[in-house]
C-alpha positions as CSV (number, residue, x, y, z in Angstrom):
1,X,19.8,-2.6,-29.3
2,X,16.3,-1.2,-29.5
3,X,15.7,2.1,-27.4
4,X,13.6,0.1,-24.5
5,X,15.9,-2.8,-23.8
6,X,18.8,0.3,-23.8
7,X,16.9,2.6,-21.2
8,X,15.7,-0.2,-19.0
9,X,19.0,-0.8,-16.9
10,X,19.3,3.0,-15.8
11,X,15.0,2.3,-15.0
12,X,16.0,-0.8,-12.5
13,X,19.3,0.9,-11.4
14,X,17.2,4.2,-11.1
15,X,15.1,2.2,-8.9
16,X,17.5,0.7,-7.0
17,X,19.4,3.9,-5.6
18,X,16.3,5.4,-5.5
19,X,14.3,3.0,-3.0
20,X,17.7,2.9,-1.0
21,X,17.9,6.7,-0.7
22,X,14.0,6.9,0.6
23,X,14.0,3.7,2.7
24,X,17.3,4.6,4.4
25,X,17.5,8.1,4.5
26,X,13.7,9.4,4.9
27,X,11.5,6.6,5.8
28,X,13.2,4.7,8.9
29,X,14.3,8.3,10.2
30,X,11.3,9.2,9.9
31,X,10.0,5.8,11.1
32,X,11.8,7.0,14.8
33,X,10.6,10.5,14.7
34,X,7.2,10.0,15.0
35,X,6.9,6.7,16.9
36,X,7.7,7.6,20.3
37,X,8.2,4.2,21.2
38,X,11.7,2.5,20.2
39,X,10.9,-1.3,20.0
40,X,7.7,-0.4,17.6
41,X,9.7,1.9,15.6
42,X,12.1,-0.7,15.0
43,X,9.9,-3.1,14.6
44,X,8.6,-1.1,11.2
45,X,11.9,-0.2,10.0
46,X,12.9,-3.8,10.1
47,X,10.1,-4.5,7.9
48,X,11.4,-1.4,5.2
49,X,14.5,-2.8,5.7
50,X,13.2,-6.2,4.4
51,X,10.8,-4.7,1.6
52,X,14.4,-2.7,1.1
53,X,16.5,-5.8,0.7
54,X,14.0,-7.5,-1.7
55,X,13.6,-4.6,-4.1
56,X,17.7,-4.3,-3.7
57,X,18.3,-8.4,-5.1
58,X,15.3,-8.0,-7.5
59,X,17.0,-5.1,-9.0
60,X,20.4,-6.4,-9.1
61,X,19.1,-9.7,-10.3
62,X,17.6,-8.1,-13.3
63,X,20.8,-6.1,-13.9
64,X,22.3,-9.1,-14.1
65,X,20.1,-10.9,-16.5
66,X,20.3,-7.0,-18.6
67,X,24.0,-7.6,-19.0
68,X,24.2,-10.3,-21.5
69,X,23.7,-10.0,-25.1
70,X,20.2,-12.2,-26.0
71,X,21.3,-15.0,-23.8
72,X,25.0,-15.7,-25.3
73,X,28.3,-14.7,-23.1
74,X,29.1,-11.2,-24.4
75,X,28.5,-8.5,-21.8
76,X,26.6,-5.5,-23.4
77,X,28.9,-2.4,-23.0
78,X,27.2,-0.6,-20.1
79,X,27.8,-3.7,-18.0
80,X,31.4,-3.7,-18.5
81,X,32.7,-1.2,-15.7
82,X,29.5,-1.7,-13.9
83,X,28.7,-5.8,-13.1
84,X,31.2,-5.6,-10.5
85,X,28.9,-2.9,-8.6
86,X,25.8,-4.6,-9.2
87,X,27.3,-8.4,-8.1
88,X,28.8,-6.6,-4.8
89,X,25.4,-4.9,-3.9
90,X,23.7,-8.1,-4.8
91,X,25.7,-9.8,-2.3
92,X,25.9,-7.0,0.7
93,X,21.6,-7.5,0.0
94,X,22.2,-10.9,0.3
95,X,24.2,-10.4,3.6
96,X,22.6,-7.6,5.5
97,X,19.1,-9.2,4.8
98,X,20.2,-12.7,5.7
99,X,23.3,-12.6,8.1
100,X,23.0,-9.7,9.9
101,X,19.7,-8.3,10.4
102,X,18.1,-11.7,12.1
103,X,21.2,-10.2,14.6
104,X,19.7,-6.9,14.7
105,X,16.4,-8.2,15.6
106,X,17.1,-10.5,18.4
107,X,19.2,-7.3,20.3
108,X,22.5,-9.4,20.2
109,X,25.4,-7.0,20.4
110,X,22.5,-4.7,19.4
111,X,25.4,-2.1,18.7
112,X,28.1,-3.9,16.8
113,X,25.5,-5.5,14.5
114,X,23.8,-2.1,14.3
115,X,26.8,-0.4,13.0
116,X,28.0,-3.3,10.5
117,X,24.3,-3.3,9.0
118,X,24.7,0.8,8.6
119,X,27.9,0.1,6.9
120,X,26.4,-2.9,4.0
121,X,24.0,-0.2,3.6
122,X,25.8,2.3,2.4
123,X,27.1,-0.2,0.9
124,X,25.0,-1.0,-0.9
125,X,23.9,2.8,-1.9
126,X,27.2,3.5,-3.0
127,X,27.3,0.4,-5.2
128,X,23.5,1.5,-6.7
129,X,25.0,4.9,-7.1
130,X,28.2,3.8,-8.4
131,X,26.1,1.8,-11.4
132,X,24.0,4.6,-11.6
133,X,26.8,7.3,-12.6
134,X,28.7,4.8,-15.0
135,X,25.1,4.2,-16.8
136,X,24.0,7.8,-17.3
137,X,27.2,9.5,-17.9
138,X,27.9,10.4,-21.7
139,X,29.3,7.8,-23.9
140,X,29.5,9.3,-27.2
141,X,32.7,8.8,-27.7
142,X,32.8,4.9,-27.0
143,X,29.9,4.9,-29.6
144,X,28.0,2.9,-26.9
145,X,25.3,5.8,-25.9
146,X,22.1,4.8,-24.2
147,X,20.1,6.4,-27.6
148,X,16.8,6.6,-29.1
149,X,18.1,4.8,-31.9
């Protein structure tokens, strides 16, 4: 496997946690910090939530098309213990985005569906760091290394 196509899933999963942590944990704090007023505040952190959600199926997406051998149905090693992570954070994208923020919005049970979206996102950042660990931790042993060879 040539070094770029190796290092390129721990790029997108890099990305992945990455955007989650800053969008999440930074940015939409943030977002309500310095905008005094609540409904504009959440108006622009449903927006990084969206821009959030996109970069999360894009990433996952490409994961997915990572994880097979040049097209055929063998699974490249580093996608063994890890597709299962990237499918489930695919699909808590997939629901968050689609099923349960249009709830968000639209202030029905504003709480409940508040809560349930805090829960798919972390989620979703513990599926993005779960991916993350099992791509950069050693593998010299396994003979299955992310290399420069």
């Amino acid at each position: 496997m040539p070094a770029m196509s190796a290092r390129l899933p721990v790029f997108v999963t890099a990305l992945w946690w990455s955007s989650l942590s800053v969008i999440g944990f930074v940015a939409v704090p943030l977002v309500f910090m310095r905008i005094p007023q609540k409904m504009l505040a959440g108006y622009v952190a449903a927006g990084l939530f969206e821009a959030q959600a996109y970069i999360s199926i894009a990433c996952c997406a490409l994961l997915l098309v990572l994880s097979k051998k040049n097209h055929s149905a063998t699974i490249v090693p580093w996608a063994r213990d890890a597709l299962i992570f990237v499918i489930l954070g695919m699909l808590l994208a997939f629901l968050l985005q689609f099923g349960v923020a249009p709830r968000v919005i639209a202030y029905h049970g504003v709480r409940l569906w508040h809560n349930i979206a805090t829960a798919l996102y972390v989620g979703q950042w513990l599926c993005a760091t779960a991916v993350l660990w099992r791509l950069t931790r050693p593998r010299e042993a396994e003979g299955d290394a992310i290399s420069d060879h």
